[in-house]
C-alpha positions as CSV (number, residue, x, y, z in Angstrom):
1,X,30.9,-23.0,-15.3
2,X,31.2,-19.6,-16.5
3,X,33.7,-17.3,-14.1
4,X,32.4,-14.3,-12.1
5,X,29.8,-14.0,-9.3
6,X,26.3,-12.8,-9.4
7,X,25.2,-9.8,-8.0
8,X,22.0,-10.7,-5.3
9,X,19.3,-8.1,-4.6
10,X,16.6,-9.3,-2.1
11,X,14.1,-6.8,-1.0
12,X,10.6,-6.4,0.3
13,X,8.3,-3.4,0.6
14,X,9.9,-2.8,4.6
15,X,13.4,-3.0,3.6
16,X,16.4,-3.9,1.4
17,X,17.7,-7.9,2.8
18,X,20.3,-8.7,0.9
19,X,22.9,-6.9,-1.6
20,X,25.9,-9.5,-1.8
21,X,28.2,-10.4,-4.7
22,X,27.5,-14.6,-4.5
23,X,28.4,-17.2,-6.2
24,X,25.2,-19.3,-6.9
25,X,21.8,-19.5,-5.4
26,X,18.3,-21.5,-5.1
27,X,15.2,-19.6,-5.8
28,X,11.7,-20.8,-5.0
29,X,9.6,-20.1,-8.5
30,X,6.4,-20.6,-8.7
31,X,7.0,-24.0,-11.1
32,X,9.7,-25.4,-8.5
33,X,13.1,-24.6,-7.0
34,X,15.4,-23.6,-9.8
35,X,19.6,-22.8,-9.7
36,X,21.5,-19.9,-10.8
37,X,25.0,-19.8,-11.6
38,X,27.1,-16.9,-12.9
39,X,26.3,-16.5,-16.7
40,X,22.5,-17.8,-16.3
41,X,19.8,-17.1,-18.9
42,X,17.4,-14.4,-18.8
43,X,14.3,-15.8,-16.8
44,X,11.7,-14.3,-15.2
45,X,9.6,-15.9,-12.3
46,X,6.9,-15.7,-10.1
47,X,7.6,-16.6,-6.1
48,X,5.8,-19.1,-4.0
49,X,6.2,-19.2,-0.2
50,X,10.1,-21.1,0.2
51,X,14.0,-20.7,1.1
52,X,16.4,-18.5,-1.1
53,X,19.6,-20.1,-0.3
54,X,23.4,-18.6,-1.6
55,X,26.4,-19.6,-1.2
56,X,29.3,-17.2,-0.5
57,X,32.7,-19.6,-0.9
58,X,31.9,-22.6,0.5
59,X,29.4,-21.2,2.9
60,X,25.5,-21.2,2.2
61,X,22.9,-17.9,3.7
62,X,19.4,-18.7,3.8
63,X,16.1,-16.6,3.7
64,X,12.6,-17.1,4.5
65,X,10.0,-15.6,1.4
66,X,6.8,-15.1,0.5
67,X,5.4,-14.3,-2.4
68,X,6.8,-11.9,-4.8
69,X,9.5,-12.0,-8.2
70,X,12.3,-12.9,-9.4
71,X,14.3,-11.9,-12.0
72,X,17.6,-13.0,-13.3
73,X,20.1,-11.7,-15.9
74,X,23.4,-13.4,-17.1
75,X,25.2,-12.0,-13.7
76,X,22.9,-10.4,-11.7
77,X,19.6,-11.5,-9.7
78,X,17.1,-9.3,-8.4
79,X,14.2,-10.5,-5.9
80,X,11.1,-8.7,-4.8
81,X,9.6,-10.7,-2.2
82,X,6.6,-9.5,-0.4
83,X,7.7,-11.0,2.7
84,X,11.3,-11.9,3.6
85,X,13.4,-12.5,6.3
86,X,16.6,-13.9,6.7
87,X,17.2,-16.9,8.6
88,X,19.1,-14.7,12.0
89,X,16.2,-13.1,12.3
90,X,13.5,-15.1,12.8
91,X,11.7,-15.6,16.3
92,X,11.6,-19.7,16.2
93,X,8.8,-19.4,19.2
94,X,7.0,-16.4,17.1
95,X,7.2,-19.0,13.9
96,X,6.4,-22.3,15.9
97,X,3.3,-20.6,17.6
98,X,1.9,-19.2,14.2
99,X,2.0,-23.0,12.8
100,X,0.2,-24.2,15.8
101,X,-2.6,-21.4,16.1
102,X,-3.0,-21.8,12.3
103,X,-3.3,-25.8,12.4
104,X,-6.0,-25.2,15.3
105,X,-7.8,-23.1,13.0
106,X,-7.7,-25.8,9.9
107,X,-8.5,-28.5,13.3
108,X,-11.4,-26.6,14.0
109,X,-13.3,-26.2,10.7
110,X,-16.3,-24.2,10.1
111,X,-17.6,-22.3,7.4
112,X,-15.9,-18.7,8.3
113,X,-12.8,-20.7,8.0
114,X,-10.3,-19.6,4.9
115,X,-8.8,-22.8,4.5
116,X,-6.4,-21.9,1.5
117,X,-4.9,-18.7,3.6
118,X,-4.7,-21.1,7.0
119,X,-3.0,-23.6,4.6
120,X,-0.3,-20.6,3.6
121,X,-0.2,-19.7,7.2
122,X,1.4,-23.2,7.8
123,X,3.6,-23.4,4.8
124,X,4.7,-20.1,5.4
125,X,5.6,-20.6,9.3
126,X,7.6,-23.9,8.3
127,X,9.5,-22.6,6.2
128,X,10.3,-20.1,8.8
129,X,11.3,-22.8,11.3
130,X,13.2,-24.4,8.4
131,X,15.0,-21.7,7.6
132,X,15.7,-20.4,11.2
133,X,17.2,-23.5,12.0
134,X,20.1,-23.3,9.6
135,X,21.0,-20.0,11.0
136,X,21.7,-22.4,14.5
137,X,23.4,-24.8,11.7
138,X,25.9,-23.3,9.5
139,X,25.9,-25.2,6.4
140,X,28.8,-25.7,4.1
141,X,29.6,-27.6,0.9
């Protein structure tokens, strides 16, 4: 494994998340999770709705986003998320009520239903309630 860390960026249009010196990390592309360790190649990928997890040492930081970029050079990672929050800072109730109102929605049916954007509504507020749930949880290796 090549020696260094990576330099983490996370930001969405709000705010600036994230701006840590890590030592790898899981990224939700829009093919599938993929890892990054110091020296990675060039890539370039599109977000989906998921968990960007680091790890610090031996201990592991998690955020909640949605939608968005990410691009990584040899040392250095840079993600534009449309939405992002990081795992201390989500309401659980706020998430937990979101899934519940958007599976009522789905429940109900109808034609003035979006189905795909209810679908996203549910995906988005489990990962959420995922991701809040390991801020209660410290993980480590």
């Amino acid at each position: 494994m090549p020696d260094g860390s990576i330099d983490l960026t996370i930001v969405s249009p709000e705010r600036s998340l994230v701006h840590e010196q890590v030592d790898e990390l899981q990224i939700p592309g829009a093919a599938g999770y993929f890892g990054v360790l110091p020296g990675h190649a060039p890539l370039f990928s599109e977000l989906k709705i998921g968990e960007v997890g680091y790890r610090q040492g031996d201990r592991w930081f998690f955020v909640s986003v949605a939608w968005g970029f990410a691009e990584v050079q040899s040392n250095q990672v840079r993600i534009l998320a449309e939405t992002a929050e990081r795992a201390h800072e989500i309401d659980l109730e706020r998430a937990t009520r979101a899934k519940e109102r958007a599976e009522q929605r789905i429940a109900k049916g109808g034609q003035d239903i979006d189905y795909g954007r209810a679908v996203a509504a549910i995906e988005r507020a489990m990962i959420r309630i995922q991701v809040a749930a390991k801020a209660h949880h410290r993980v480590s290796v």
